[in-house]
N, CA, C and O atoms as CSV, one atom per row, in Angstrom:
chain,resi,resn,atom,element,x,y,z
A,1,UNK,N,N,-19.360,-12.883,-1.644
A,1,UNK,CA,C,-17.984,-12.411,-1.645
A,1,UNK,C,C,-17.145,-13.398,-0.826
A,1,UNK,O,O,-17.579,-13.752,0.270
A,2,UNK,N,N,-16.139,-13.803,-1.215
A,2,UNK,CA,C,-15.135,-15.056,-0.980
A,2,UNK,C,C,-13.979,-14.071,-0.232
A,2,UNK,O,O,-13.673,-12.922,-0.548
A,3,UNK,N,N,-13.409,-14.950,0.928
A,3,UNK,CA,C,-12.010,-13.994,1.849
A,3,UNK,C,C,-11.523,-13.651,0.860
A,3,UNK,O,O,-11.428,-12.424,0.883
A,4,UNK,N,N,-11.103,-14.108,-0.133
A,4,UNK,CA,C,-9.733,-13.397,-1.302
A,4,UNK,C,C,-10.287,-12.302,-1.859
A,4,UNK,O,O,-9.555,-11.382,-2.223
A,5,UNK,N,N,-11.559,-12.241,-1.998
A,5,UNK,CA,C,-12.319,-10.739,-2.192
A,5,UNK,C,C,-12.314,-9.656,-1.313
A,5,UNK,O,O,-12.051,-8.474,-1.536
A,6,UNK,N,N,-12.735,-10.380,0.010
A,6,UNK,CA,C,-12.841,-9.174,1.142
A,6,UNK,C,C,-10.864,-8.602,1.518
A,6,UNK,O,O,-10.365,-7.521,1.831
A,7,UNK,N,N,-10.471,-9.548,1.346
A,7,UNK,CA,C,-8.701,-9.377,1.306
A,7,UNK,C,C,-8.380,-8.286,0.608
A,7,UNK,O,O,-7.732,-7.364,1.104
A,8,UNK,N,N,-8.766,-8.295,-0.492
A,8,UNK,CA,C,-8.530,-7.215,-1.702
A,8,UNK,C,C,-9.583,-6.110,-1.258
A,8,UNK,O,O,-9.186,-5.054,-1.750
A,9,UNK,N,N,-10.503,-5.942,-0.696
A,9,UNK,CA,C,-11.138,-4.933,-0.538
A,9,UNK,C,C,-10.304,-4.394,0.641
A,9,UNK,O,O,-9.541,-3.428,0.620
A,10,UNK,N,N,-10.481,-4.887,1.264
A,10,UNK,CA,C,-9.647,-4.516,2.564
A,10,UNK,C,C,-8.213,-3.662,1.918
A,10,UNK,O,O,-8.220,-2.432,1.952
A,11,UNK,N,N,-7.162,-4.314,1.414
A,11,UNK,CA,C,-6.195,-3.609,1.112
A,11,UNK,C,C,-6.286,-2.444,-0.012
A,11,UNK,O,O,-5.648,-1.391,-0.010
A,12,UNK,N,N,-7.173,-2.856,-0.912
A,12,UNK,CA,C,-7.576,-0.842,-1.649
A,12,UNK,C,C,-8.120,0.028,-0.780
A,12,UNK,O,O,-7.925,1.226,-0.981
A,13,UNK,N,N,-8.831,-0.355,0.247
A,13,UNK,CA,C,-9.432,0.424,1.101
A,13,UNK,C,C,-8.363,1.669,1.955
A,13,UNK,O,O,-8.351,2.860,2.267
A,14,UNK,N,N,-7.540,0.418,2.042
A,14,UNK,CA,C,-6.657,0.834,3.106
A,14,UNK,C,C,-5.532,1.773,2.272
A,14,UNK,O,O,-4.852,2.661,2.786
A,15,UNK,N,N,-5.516,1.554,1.528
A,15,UNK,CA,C,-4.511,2.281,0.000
A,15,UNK,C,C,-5.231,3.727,0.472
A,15,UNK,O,O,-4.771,4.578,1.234
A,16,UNK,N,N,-6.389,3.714,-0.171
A,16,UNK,CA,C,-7.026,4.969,-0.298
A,16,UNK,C,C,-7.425,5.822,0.961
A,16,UNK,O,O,-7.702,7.019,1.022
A,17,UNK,N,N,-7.386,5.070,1.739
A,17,UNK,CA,C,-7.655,5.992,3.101
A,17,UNK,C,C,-5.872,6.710,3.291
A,17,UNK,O,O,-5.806,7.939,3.260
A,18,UNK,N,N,-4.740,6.035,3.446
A,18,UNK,CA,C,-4.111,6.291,3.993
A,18,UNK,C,C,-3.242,7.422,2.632
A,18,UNK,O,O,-2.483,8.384,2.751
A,19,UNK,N,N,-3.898,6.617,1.249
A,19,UNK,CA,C,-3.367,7.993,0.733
A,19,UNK,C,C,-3.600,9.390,0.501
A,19,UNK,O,O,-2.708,10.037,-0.049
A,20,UNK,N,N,-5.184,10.214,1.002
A,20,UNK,CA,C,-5.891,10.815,1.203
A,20,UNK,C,C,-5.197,11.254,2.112
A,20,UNK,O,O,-4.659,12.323,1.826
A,21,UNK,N,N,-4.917,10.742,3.417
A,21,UNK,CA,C,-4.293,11.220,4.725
A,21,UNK,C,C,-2.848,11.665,4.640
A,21,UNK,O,O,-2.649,12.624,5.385
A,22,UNK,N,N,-1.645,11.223,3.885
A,22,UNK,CA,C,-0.162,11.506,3.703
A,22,UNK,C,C,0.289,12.785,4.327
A,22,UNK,O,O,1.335,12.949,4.956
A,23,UNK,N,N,-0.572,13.607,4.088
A,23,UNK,CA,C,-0.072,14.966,4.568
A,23,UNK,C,C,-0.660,15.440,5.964
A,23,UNK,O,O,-0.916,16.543,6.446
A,24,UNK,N,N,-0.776,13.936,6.466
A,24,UNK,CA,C,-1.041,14.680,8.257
A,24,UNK,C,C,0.035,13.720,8.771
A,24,UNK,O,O,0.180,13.602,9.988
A,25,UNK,N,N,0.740,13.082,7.984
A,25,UNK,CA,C,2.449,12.402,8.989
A,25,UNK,C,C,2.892,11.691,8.373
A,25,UNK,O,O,2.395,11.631,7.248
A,26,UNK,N,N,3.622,11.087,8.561
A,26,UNK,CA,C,4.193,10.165,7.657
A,26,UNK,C,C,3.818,8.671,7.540
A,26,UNK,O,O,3.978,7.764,6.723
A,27,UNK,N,N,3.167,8.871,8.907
A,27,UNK,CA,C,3.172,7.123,9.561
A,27,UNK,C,C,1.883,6.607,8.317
A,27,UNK,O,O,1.814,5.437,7.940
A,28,UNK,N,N,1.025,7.603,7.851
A,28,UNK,CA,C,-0.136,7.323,6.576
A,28,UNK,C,C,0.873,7.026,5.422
A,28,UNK,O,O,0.514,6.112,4.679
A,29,UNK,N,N,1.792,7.482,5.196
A,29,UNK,CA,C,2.912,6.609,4.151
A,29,UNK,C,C,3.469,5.755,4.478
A,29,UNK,O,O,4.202,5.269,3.616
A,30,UNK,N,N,3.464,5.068,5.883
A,30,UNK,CA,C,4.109,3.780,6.065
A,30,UNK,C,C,2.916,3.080,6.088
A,30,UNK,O,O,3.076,1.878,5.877
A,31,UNK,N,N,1.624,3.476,6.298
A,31,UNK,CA,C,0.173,2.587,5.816
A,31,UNK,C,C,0.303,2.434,4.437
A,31,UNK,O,O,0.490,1.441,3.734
A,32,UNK,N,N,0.182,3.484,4.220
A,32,UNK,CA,C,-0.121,3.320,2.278
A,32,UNK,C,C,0.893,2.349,1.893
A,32,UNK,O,O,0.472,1.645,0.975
A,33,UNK,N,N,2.158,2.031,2.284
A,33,UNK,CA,C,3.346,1.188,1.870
A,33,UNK,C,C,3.281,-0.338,1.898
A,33,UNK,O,O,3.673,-1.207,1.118
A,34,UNK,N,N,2.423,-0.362,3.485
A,34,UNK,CA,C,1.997,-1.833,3.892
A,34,UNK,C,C,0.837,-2.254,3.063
A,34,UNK,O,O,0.619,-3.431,2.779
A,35,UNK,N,N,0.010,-1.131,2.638
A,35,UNK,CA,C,-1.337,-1.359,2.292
A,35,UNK,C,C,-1.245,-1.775,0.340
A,35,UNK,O,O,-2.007,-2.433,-0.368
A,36,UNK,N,N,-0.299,-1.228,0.110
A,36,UNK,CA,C,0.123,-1.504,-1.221
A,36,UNK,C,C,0.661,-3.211,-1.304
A,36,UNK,O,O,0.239,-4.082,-2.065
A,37,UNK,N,N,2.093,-3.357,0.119
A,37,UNK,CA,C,2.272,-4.718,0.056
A,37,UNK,C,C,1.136,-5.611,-0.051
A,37,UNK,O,O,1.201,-6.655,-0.700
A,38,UNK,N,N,-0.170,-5.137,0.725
A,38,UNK,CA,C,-1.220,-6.299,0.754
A,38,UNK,C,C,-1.977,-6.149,-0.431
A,38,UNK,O,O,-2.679,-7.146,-0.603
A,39,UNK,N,N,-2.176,-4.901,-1.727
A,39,UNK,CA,C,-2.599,-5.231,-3.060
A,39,UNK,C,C,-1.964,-6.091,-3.438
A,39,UNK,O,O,-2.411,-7.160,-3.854
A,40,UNK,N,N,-0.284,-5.638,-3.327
A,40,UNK,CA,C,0.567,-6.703,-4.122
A,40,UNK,C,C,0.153,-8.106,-3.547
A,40,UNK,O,O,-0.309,-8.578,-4.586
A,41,UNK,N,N,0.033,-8.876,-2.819
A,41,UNK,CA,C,-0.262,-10.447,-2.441
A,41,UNK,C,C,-1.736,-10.309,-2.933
A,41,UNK,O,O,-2.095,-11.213,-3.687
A,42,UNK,N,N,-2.780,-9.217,-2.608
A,42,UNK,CA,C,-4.000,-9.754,-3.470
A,42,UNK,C,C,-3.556,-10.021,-5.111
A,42,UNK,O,O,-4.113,-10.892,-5.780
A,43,UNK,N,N,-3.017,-9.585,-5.382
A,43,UNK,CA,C,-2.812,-9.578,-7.062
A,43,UNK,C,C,-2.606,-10.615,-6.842
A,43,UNK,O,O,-3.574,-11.369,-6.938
A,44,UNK,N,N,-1.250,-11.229,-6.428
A,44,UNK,CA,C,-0.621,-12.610,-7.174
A,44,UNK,C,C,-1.651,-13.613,-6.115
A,44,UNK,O,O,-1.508,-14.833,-6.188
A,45,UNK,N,N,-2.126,-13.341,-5.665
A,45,UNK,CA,C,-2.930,-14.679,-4.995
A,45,UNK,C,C,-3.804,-14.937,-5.885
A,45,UNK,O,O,-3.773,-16.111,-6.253
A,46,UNK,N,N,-4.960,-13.970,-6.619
A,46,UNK,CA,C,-6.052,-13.886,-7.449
A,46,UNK,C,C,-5.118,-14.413,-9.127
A,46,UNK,O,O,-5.894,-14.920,-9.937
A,47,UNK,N,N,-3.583,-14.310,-9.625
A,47,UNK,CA,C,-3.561,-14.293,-10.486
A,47,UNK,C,C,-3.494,-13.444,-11.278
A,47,UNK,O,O,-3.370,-13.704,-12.474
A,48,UNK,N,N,-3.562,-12.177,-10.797
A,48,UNK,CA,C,-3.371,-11.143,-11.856
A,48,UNK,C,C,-1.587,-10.836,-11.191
A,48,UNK,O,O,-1.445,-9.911,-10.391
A,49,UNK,N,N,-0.738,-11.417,-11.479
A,49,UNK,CA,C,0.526,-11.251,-11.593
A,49,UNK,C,C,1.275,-9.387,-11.872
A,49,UNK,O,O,2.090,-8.848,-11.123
A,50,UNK,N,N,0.641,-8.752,-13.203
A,50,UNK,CA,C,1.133,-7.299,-13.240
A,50,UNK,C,C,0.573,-6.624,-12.471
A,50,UNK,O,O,1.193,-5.567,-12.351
A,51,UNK,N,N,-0.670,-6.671,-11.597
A,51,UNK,CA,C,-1.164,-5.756,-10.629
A,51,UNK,C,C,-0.169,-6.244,-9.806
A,51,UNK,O,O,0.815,-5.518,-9.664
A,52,UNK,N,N,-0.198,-7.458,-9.150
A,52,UNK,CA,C,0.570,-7.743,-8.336
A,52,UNK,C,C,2.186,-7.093,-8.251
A,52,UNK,O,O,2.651,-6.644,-7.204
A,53,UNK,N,N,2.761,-7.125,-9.251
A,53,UNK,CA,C,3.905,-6.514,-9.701
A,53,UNK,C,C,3.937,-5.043,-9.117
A,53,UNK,O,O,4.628,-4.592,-8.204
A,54,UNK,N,N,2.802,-4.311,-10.066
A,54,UNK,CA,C,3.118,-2.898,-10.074
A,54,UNK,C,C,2.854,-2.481,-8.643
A,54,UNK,O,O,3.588,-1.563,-8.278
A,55,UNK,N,N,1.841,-2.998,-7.580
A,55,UNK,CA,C,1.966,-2.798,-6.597
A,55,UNK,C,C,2.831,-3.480,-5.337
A,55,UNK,O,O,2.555,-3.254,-4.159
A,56,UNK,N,N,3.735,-4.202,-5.698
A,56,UNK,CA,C,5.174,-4.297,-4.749
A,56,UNK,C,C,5.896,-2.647,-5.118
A,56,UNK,O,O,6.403,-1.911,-4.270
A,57,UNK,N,N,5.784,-2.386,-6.411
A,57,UNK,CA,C,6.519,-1.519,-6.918
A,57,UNK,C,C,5.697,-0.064,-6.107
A,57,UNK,O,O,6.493,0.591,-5.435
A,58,UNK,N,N,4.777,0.276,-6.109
A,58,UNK,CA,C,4.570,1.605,-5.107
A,58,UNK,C,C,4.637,0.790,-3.725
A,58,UNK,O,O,4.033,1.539,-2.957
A,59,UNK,N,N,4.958,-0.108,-3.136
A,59,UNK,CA,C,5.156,-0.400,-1.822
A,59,UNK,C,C,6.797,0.002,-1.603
A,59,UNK,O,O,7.231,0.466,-0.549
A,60,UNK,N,N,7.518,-0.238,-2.667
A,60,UNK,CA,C,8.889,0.151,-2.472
A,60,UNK,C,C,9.305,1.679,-2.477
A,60,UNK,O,O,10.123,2.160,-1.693
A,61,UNK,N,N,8.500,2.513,-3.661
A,61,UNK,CA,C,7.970,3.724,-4.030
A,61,UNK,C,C,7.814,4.643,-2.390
A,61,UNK,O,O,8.465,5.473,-1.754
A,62,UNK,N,N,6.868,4.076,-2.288
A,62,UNK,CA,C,6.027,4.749,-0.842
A,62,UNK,C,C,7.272,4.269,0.490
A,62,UNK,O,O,7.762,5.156,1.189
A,63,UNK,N,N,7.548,3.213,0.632
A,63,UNK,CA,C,8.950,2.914,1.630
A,63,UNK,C,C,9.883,4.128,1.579
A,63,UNK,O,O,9.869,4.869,2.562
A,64,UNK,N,N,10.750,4.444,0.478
A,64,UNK,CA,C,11.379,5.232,0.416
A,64,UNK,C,C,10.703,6.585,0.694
A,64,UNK,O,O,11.253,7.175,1.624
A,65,UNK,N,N,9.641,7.257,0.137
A,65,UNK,CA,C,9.264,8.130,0.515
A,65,UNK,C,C,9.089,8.544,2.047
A,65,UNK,O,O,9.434,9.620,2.534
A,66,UNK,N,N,8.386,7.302,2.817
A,66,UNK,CA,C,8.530,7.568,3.668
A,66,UNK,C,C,9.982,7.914,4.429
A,66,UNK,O,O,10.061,9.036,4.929
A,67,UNK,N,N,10.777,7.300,4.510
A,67,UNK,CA,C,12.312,7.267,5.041
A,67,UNK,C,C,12.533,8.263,5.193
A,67,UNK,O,O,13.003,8.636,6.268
A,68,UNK,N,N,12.200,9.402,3.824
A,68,UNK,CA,C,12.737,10.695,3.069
A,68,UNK,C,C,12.432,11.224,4.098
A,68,UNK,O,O,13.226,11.622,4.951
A,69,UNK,N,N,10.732,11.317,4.157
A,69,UNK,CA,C,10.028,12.154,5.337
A,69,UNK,C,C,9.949,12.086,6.212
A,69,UNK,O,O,9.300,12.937,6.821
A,70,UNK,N,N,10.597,10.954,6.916
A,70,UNK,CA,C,10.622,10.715,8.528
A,70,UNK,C,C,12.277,11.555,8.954
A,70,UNK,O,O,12.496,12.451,9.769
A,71,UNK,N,N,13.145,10.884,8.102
A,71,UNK,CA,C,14.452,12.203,8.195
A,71,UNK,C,C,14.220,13.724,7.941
A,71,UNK,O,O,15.048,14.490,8.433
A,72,UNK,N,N,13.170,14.250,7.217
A,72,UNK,CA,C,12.848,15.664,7.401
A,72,UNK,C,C,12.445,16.117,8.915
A,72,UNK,O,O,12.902,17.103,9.492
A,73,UNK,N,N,11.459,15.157,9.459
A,73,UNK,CA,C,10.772,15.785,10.586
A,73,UNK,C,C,11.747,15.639,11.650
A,73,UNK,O,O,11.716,16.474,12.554
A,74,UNK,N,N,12.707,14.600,11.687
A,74,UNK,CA,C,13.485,14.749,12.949
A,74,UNK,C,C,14.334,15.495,13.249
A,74,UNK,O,O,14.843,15.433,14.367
């Protein structure tokens, strides 16, 4: 397994942990948000360009969500 592999493992990992967690705060939707930004750079680093795509796109997705929910709790 090559860093650009463990890179990409690392950031689904981190996808899935923190999206499992969402409903214990918000700060797991500002993971899941970052953790999406780092699918998105695994994609376009590896070349797969539409993964790369669609996951900027739930990093922006999940950003806003969070915002939503950090103005609820305060």
């Amino acid at each position: 397994m090559d860093a650009l592999q463990l890179f990409g493992l690392f950031a689904v990992t981190a996808m899935l942990i923190c999206y499992a967690l969402e409903d214990r705060g918000h700060w797991y939707i500002l993971g899941f948000a970052g953790a999406c930004a780092l699918g998105s750079a695994y994609g376009f680093l590896q070349g797969a360009w539409p993964f790369g795509l669609v996951e900027a796109i739930w990093a922006v997705v999940a950003l806003r969500r969070w915002r939503v929910r950090r103005q609820l709790m305060a």
